[in-house]
N, C-alpha and C positions, 0 to 999 in steps of 0.2 A: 209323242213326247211333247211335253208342253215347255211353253218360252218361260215360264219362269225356273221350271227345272234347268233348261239352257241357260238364265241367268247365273243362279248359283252357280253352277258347276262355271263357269267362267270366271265369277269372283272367287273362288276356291283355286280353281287353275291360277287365276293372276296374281292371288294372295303368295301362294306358293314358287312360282317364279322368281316374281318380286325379291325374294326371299333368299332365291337359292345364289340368285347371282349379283355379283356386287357391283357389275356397272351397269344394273340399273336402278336408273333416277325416277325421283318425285316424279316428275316431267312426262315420265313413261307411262305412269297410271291414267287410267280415263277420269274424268272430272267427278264424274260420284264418287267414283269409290276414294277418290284423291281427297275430296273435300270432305267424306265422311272420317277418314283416318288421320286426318288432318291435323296434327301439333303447334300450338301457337308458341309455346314455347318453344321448339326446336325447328318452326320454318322450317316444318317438314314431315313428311310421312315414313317415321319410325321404323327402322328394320327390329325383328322380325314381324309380320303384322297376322295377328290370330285374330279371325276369324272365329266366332258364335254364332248362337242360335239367333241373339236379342239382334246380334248386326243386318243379320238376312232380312229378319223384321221390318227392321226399320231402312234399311238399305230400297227395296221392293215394295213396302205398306204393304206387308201380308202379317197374316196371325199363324199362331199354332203349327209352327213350324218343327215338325221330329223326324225320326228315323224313316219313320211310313212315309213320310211329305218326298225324301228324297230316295228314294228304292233304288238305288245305284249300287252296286258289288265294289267299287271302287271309294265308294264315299263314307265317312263313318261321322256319327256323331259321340261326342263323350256325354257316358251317363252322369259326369261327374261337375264339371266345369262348362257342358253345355258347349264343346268348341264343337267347330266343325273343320273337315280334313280331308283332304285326298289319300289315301293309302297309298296307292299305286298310280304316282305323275303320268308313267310313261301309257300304262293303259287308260286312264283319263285323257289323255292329251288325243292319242288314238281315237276316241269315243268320240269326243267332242269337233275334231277338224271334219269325221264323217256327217256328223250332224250341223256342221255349218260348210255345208256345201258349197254355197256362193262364197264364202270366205268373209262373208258381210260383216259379222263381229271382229274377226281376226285382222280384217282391213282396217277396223277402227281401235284397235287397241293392242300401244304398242309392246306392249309386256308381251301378248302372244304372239305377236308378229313378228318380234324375236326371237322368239323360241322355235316358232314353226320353220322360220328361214336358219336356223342353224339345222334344223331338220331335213333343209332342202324342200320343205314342204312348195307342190305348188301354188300361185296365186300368195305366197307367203311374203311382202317384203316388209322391212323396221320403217326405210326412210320414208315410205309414203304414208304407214297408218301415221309415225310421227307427226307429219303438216296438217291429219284430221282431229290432233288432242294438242291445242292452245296450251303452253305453256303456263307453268305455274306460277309465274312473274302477273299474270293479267287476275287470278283467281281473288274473289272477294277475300278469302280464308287468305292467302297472304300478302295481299294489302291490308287486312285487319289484324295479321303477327307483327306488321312497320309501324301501323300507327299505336299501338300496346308499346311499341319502345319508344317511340315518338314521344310521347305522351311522360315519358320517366326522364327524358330528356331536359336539362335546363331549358325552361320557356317553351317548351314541347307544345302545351296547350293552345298557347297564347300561338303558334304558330299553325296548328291546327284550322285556328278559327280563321288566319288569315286564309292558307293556301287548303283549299278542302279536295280531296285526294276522295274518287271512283273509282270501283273496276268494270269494264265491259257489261258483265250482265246486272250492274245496278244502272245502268242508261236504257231508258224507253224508245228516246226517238231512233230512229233509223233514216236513211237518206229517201224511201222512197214516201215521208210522210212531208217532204217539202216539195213544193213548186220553185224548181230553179228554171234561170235560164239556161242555155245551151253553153256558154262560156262559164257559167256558173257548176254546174254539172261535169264537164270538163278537168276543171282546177280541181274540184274537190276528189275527181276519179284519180288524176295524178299522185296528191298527197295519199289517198290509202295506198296505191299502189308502191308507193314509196318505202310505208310503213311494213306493206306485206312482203315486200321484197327485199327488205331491207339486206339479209344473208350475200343476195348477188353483189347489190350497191358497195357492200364492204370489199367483196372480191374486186371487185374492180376500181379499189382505192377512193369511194365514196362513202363519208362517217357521218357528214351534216345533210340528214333528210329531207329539212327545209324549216323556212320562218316564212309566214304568211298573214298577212295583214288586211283583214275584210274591212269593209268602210261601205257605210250605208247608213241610211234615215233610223231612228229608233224604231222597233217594234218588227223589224224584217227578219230575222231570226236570226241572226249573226250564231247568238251563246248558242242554240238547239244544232244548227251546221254544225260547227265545233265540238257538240256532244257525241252526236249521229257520224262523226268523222272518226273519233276514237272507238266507236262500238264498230264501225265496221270494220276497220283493218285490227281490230281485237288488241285495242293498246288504251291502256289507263288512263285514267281524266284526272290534269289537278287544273281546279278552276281558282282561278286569284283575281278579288277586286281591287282595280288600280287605289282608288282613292284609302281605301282600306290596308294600305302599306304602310302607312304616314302614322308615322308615331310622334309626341311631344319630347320625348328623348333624344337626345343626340347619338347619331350611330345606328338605332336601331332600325331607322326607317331602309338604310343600307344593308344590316343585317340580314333584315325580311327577307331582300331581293337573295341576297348566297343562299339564305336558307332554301329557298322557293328550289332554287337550280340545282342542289344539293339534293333534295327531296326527288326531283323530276331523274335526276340518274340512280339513284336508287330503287323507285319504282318504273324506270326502263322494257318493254317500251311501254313510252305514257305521249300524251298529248298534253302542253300545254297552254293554257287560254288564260289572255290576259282583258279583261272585259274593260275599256274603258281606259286605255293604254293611254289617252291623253293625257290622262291624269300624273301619269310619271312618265311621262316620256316629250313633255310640252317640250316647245322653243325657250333654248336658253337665253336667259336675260329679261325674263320678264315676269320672274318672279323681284318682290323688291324689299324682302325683308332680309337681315344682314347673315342670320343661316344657309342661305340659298340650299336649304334641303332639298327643294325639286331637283335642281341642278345637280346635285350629289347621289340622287337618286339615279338620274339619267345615265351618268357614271358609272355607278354600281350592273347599271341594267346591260349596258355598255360592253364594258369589261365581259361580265359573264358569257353574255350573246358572242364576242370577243376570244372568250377567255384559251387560254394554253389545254386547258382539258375541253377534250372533244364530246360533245354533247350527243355520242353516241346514242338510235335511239330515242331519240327527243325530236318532238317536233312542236316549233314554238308556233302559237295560233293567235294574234289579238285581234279587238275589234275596237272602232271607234265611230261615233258620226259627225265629229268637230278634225277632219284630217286636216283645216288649217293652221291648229295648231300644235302640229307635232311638228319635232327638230329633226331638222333635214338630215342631220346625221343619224336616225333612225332609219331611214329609207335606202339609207346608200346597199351596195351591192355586197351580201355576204349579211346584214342583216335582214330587215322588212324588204327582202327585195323582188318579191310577188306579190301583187294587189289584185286583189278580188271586192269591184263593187257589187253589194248585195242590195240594189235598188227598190223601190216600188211596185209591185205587180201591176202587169197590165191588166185589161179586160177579162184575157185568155185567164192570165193565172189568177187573176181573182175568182172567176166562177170554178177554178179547180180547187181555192180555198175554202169557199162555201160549200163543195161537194165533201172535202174530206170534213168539215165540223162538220156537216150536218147528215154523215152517213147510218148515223144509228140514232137519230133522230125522228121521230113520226111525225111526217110532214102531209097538212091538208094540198087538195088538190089543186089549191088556187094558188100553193106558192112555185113563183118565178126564178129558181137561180138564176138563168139569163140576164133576167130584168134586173136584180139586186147587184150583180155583177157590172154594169151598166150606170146604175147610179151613185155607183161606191169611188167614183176616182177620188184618188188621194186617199184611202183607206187600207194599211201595211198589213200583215200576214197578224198581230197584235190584235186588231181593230177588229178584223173581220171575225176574229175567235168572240172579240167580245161582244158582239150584237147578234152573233149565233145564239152565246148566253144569257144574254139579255134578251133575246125574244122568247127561250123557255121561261125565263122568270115570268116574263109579263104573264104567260097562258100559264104560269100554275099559281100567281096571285086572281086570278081571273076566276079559274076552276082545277081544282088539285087532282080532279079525275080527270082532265082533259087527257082526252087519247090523239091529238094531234093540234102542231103549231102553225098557224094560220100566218097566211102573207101579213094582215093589219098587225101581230106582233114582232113582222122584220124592220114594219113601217113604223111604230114606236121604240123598238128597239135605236135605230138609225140618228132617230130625234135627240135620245139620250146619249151614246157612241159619237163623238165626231172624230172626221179622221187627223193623222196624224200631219200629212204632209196638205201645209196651207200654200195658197200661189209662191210665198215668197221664199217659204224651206224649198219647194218643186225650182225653183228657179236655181238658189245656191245648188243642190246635188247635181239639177242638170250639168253644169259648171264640171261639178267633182267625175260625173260620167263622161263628159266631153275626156275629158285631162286625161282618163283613165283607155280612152280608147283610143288614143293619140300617143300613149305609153309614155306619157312626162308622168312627172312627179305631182301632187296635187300643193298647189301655192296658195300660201296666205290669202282670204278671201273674206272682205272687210265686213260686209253685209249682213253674217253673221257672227261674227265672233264672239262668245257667250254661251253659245245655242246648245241647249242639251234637249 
């Protein structure tokens, strides 16, 4: 018996359960067939759900799908409308748990895992295939049913373009395409677990998962963590740029912020990142125009982070590399009250930065990551991507057939590329690392203040 006839006859079986019994949820479908049956209008997969020929098609990428295709005594196709159908649940259901012996399909999908354990089936349980089919709250298909309302919504648009709203599988990075440190790695293992555990954390009268606040030089990966943090505990990304809140309107720049929190408990769980939180979240009084819109801004941010409705769910993420001048009432406890510096790489994780750009790369025999690794101090996870790129430019303005990139194009590369962190930014951050390992608060720090 072949696995795609096992296909079918599963999406048949699951179509038909689905079906019969009415508590069960979207939520219970496995992700194809959820995503294929999928209603944007109705945020949700439609009872009763029929099953065709065209579906199996496209369901599977197979062609010519008929009667012959599924030779099963249990299964029928209509000559008429092209559906397809189990005749007889109870002898398909039979069929099918002998032919999934190991229970490998039935363990991952909770429609049958239902059925078999009302059965008493062994090896059959709901709650566990449940925690291997990700909710339909993380699913691209309804994150794109909120943002269709979103969008009909007064200023819908215009609020779009501020807070822009992922699901899990539109993120590429992942946590193991970064070089952290060990306290680094740590912090961020916490917050997923946070996210994935979330269920206990309630039980035991914990609703706020956490606010976290990265602070590091520009180009160390702050925004891709924060990416790579939501895709792994499988929770929604809405990314907001701070400076990009600020409207010439009165009110609205306030608005932004409800809206933003507003949005983030609707598509729960999410992860929220705020890139460049200085920007609304500065020391008050040192704006000097007679609006004091930052200040109002701060407020709004304030309150929310604050607010009487519990952020259920949410897990607020910002980043900044001017932490002298944020307002210390952002810091305090119950807000930004974990700090994660995401510094410089060293030696070490510089030549593991050069190893991951340059893994599918063809590289001549004379090149050194060691030695590159070595004369790059002061050059952030940013830099090193971009003289990896900049050394294949050089060798394919050179020769467009070149089948591998030579050490002399890392060495002009390098020339063009400077790094990020000069003696005197390496100085300020040491400062902000010292602060951060001694567990104070990071203070106003004159040397640069400006510095983006």
């Amino acid at each position: 018996m072949s696995d795609r006839t096992l296909d079918i006859v599963e999406l048949l079986l699951t179509a038909q359960i689905y079906n019969k019994y009415p508590e069960m949820d979207v939520s219970d479908l496995p992700k194809d067939i959820r995503k294929y049956y999928w209603s944007r209008d109705h945020k949700t997969v439609p009872k009763p759900i029929r099953v065709t020929v065209t579906d199996i098609e496209k369901i599977f990428d197979v062609e010519n799908i008929n009667k012959r295709s599924i030779s099963l005594p249990f299964v029928t196709v209509d000559d008429m409308d092209f559906s397809a159908k189990i005749t007889a649940l109870e002898v398909g259901a039979e069929w099918f748990q002998k032919k999934d012996e190991n229970r490998d399909r039935i363990s991952h999908n909770p429609v049958l895992a239902f059925f078999y354990e009302k059965k008493k089936t062994e090896g059959a349980d709901y709650s566990t295939a449940k925690t291997k089919v990700r909710p339909k709250e993380v699913d691209r298909e309804w994150i794109e049913s909120l943002i269709a309302e979103i969008e009909k919504e007064d200023g819908g648009p215009e609020m779009l373009k501020l807070a822009q709203i992922s699901a899990p599988e539109d993120i590429r990075q992942t946590m193991k395409d970064f070089v952290l440190t060990h306290e680094q790695e740590e912090e961020t293992k916490k917050i997923v677990k946070a996210i994935k555990y979330r269920d206990y954390l309630k039980h035991i009268g914990l609703y706020d998962v956490g606010k976290i606040l990265m602070v590091g030089p520009p180009g160390t990966g702050k925004t891709l963590i924060a990416q790579a943090v939501a895709r792994e505990s499988n929770a929604n990304f809405i990314s907001v740029k701070g400076p990009e809140m600020f409207s010439k309107w009165l009110g609205e720049s306030e608005k932004a912020i409800r809206e933003t929190f507003k949005k983030a408990r609707q598509v729960s769980p999410c992860v929220v990142f705020f890139d460049e939180i200085d920007s609304i979240a500065a020391m008050q009084g040192m704006e000097s125009t007679d609006s004091r819109t930052s200040e109002r801004v701060l407020n709004q941010l304030l309150t929310e982070m604050d607010g009487l409705e519990t952020l259920k769910d949410v897990v607020i993420i910002a980043a900044t590399n001017r932490p002298n001048l944020l307002d210390p009432a952002i810091l305090r406890p119950g807000r930004f009250d974990r700090l994660v510096y995401v510094g410089a790489p060293d030696r070490k994780g510089r030549l593991r930065i050069f190893k991951i750009h340059t893994q599918n790369t063809p590289l001549a025999d004379d090149v050194d990551l060691e030695n590159l690794a070595s004369i790059t101090e002061g050059y952030v996870g940013a830099d090193i991507e971009a003289v990896c790129r900049e050394a294949v430019m050089f060798a394919l303005r050179e020769n467009f057939d070149t089948e591998a990139i030579e050490m002399r194009h890392f060495r002009e590369a390098l020339k063009k590329v400077k790094p990020t962190i000069t003696e005197n930014i390496a100085q300020f951050y040491e400062k902000i690392e010292e602060q951060f390992k001694g567990g104070q608060r990071p203070v106003e720090t004159a040397g640069l203040v400006g510095y983006r």
